[in-house]
C-alpha positions as a printed Julia matrix, in Angstrom:
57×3 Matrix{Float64}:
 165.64  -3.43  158.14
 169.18  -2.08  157.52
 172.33  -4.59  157.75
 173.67  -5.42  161.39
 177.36  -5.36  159.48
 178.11  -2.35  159.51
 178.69   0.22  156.41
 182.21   1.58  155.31
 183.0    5.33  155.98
 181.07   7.8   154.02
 178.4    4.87  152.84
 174.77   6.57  153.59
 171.79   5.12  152.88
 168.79   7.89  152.8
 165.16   7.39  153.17
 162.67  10.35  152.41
 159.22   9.06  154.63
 157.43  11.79  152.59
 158.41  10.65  148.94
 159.51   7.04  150.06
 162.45   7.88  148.08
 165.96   6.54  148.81
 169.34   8.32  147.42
 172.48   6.44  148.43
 175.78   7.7   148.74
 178.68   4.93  148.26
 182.65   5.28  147.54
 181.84   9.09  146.33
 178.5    8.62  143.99
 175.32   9.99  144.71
 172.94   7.88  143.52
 168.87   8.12  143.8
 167.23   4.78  143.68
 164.04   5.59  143.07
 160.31   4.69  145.28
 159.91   2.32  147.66
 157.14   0.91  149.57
 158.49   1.09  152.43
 161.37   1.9   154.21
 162.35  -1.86  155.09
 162.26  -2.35  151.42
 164.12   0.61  150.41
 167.1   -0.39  152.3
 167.46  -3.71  151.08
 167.49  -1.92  147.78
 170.4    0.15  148.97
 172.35  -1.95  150.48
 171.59  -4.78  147.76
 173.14  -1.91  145.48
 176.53  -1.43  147.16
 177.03  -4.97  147.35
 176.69  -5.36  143.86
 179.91  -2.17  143.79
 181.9   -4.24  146.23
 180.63  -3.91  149.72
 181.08  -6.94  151.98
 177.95  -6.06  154.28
């Protein structure tokens, strides 16, 4: 489930349903996660990612 706090401007989180792929875009790099299970799981990936760059969410 993606973060009730919301995400700074340009931060987007993207999950592919076909590949369960996720590629996230924070503070100007593109970066592609990899395979998820889901897509609960693949945000919590994500957003565990820009936290560890500095977000606050």
């Amino acid at each position: 489930m993606p973060s009730t706090i919301p995400y700074e401007p340009d931060m987007i989180v993207f999950y592919d349903s076909s590949t369960r792929s996720v590629i996230v875009n924070f503070r100007g790099e593109l970066t592609f996660l990899g395979r998820f299970i889901d897509r609960p799981t693949a945000y919590e990936a994500a957003e565990d990612f820009c936290r560890s760059r500095g977000w606050k969410g």
